[in-house]
Residue frames relative to the residue before (quaternion, step in Angstrom):
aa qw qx qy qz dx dy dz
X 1.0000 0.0000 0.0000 0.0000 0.00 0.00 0.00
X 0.1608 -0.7878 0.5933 0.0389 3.42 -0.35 0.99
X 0.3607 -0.7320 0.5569 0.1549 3.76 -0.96 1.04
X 0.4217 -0.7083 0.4967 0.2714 3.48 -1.13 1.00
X 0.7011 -0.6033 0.3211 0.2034 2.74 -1.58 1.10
X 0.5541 0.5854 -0.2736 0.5248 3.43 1.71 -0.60
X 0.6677 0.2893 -0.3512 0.5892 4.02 1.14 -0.57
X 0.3156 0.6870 -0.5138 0.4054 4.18 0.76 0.34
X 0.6992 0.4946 -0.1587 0.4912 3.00 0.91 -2.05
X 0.6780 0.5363 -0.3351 0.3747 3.14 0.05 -1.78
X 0.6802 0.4721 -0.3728 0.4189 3.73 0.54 -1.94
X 0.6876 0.4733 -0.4264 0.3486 3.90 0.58 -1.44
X 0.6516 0.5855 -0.2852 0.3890 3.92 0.68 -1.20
X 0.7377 0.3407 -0.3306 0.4801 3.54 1.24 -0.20
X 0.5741 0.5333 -0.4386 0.4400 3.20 1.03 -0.60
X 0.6281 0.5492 -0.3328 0.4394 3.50 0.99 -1.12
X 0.8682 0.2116 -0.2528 0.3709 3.86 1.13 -0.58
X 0.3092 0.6180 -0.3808 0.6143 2.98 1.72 1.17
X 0.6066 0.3896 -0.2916 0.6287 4.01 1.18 -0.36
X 0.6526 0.5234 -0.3313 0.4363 3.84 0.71 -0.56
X 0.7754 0.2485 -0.2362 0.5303 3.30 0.89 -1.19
X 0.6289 0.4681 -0.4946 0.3753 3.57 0.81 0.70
X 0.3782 0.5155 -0.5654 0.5210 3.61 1.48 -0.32
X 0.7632 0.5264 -0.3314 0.1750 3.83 -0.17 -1.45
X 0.4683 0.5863 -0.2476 0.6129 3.37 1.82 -1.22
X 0.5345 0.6136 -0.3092 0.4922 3.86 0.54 -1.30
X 0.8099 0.4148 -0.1815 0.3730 3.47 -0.16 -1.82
X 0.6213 0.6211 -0.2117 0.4282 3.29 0.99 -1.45
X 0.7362 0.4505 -0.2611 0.4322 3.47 0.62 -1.02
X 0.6414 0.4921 -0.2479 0.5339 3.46 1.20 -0.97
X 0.7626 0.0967 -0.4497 0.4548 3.29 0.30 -0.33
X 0.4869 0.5885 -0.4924 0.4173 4.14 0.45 0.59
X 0.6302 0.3532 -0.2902 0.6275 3.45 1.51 0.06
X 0.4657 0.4296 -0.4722 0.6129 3.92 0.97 -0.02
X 0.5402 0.5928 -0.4475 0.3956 3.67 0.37 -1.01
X 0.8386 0.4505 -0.0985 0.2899 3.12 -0.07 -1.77
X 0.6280 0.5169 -0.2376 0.5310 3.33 1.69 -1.04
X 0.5602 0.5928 -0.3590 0.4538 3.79 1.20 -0.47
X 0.4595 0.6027 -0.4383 0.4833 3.44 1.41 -1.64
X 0.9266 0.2359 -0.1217 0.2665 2.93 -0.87 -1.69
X 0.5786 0.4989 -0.4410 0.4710 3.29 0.77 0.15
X 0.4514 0.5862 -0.3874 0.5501 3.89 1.35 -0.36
X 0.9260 0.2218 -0.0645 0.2985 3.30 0.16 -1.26
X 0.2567 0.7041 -0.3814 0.5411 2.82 2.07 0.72
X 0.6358 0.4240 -0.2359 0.6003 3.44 0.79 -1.67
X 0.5770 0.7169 -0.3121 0.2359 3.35 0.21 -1.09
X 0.6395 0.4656 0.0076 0.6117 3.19 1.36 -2.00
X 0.7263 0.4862 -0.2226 0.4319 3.48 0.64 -0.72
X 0.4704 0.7207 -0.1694 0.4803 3.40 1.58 -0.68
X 0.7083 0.5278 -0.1776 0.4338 3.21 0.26 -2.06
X 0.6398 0.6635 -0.1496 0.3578 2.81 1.06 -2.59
X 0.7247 0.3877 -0.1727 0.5428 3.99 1.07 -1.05
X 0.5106 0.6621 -0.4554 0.3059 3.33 1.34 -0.71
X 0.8297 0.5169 0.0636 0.2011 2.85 1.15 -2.27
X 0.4588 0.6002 -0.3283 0.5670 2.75 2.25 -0.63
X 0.6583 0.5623 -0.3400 0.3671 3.83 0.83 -1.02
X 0.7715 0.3556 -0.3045 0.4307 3.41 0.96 -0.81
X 0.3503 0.7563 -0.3103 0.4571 3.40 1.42 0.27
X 0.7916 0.3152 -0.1147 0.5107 2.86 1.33 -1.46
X 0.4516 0.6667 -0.3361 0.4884 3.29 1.48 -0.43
X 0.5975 0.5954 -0.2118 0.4936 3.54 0.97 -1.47
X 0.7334 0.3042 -0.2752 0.5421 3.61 0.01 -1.30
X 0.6095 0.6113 -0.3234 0.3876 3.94 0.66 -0.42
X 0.6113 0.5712 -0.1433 0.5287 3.17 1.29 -0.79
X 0.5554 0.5990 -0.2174 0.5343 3.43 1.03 -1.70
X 0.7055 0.3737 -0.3123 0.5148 3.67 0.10 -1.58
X 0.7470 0.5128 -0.3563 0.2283 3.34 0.03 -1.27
X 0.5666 0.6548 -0.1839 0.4652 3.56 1.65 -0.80
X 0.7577 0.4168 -0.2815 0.4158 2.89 1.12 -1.16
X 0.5776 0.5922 -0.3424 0.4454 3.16 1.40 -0.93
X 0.6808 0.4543 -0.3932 0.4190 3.62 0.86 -0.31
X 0.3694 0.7927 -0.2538 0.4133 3.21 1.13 -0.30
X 0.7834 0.4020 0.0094 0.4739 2.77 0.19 -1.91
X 0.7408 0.3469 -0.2966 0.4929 3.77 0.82 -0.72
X 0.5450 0.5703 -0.4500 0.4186 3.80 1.21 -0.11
X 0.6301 0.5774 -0.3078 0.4181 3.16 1.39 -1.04
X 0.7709 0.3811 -0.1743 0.4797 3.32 0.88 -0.52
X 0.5513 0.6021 -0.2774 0.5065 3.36 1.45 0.30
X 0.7297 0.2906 -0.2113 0.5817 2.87 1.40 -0.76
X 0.3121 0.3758 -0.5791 0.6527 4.49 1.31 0.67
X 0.8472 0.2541 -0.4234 0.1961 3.83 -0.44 0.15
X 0.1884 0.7538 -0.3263 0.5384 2.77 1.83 -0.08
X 0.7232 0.6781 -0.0563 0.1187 2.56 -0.08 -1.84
X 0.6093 0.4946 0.1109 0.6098 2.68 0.66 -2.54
X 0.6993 0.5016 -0.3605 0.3597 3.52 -0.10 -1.30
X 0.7566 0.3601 -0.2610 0.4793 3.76 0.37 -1.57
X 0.5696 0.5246 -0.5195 0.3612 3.96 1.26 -0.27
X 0.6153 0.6023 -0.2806 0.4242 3.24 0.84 -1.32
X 0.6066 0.5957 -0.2082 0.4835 3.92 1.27 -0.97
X 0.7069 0.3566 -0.2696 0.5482 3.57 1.02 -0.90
X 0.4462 0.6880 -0.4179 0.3911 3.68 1.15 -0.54
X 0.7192 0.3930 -0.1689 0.5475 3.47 0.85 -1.81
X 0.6563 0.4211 -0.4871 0.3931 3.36 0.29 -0.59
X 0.5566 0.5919 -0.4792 0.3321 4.00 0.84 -1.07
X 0.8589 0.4646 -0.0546 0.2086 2.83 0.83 -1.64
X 0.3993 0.6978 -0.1605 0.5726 2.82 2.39 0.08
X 0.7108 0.3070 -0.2149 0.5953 3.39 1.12 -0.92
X 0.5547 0.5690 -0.3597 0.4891 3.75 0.77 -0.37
X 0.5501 0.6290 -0.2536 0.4872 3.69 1.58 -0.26
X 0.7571 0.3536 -0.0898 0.5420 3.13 0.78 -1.76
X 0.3614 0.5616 -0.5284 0.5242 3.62 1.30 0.09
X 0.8986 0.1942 -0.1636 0.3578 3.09 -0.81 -1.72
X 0.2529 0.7526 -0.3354 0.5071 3.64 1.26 0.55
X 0.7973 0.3549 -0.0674 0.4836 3.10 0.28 -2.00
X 0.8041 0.4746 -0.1989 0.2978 3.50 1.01 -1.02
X 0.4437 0.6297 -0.2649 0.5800 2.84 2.37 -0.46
X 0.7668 0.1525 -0.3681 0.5033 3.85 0.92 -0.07
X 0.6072 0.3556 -0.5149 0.4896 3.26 0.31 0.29
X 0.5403 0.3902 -0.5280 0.5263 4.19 0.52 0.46
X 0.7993 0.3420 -0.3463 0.3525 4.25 0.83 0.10
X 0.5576 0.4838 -0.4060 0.5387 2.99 1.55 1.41
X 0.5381 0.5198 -0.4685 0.4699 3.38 1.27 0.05
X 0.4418 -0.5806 0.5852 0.3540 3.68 -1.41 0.45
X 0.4363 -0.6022 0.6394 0.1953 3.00 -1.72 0.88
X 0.8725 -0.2238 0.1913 0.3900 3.53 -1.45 -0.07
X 0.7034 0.4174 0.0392 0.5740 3.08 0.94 -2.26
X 0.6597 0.1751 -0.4873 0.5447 3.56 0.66 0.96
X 0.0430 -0.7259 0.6864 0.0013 3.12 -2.13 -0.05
X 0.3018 -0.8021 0.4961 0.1395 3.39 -0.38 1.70
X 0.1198 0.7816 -0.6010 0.1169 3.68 -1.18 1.61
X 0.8219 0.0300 -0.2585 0.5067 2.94 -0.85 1.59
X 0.3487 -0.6512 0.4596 0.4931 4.00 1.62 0.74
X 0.4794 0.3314 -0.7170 0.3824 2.74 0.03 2.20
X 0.2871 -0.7128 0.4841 0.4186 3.80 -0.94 0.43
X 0.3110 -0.6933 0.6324 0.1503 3.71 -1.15 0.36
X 0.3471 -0.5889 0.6822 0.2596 3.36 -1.52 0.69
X 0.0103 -0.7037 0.6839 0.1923 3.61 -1.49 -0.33
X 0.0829 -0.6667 0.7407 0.0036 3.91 -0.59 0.83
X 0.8009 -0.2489 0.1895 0.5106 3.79 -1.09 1.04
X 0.9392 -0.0741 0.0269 0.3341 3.96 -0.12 -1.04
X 0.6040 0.5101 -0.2501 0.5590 2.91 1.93 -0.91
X 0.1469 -0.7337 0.6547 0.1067 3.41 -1.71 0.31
X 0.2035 -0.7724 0.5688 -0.1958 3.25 -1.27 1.16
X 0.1281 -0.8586 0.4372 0.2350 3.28 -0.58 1.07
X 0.4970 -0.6748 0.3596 0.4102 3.31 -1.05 0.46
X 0.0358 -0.7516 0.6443 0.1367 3.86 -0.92 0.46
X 0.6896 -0.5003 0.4716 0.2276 2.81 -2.03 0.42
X 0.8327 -0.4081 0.2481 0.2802 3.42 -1.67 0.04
X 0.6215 0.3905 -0.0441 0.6777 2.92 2.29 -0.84
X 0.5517 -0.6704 0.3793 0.3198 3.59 1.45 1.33
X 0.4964 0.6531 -0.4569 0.3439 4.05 0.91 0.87
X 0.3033 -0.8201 0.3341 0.3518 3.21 -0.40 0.21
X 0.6765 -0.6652 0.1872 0.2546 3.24 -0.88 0.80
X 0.2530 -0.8376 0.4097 0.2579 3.88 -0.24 0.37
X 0.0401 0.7954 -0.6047 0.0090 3.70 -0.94 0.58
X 0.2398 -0.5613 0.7802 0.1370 3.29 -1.54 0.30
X 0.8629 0.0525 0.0065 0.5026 3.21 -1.28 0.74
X 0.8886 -0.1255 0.2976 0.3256 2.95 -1.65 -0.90
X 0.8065 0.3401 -0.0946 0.4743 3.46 1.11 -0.65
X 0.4502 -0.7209 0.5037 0.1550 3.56 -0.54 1.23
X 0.7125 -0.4979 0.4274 0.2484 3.45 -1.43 1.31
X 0.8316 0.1310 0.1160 0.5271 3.69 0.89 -1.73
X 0.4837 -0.6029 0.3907 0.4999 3.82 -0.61 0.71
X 0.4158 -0.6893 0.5816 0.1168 3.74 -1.22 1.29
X 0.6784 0.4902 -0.2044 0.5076 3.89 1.48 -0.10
């Protein structure tokens, strides 16, 4: 039995578009599996990305944190010296004016007559048991007073 040249043809033209639409089926799959291998490799990186993204701000975070505290910590301690300092400042200053007090009172206590004196005629007098004497200055004058209290410091 001898096949006709027209079903030769026919048989080659299908086989030939039966090989086409399997290269295409073929092709299609490969590149739908390149497809797929890109996906997940995208979202591999993708995942891997974030994953670094998040660890960094993590670290950024705890970097921050420290850094805060450390600021924290040195205000706090800026401000006990602060602190300290303006005590330590009012100390001197108490202890400064409590000076010029007893200062102030120490010259105005070497113008006041003592016992053994007694200002007459706004002059000051000495008195030793009977005798009197006036008192003079550094320049052999004699001293002035009003009352109770002598012109110049008598001490």
């Amino acid at each position: 039995m001898a096949i006709p040249m027209s079903w030769k043809i026919g048989a080659v033209v299908a086989g030939l578009i039966v090989a086409v639409l399997a290269w295409n089926g073929l092709s299609e799959y490969l590149a739908a599996r390149h497809a797929d291998e890109l996906m997940r490799d995208s979202a591999r990186t993708a995942e891997q990305d974030a994953e670094q993204a998040k660890a960094q701000a993590q670290q950024h975070h705890a970097e921050l944190a420290a850094d805060l505290k450390q600021q924290s910590e040195d205000l706090s301690n800026t401000y006990q010296q602060v602190t300290e300092q303006a005590r330590q400042y009012q100390a001197e200053q108490l202890v400064r004016q409590n000076r010029q007090q007893q200062e102030a009172l120490r010259v105005q206590a070497s113008y006041q007559l003592d016992r053994n004196q007694q200002c007459d005629g706004g002059i000051v007098i000495n008195r030793s048991g009977s005798s009197f004497t006036q008192a003079v200055d550094k320049d052999g004058q004699p001293i002035q007073c009003k009352g109770d209290t002598a012109a110049e410091p008598l001490r």
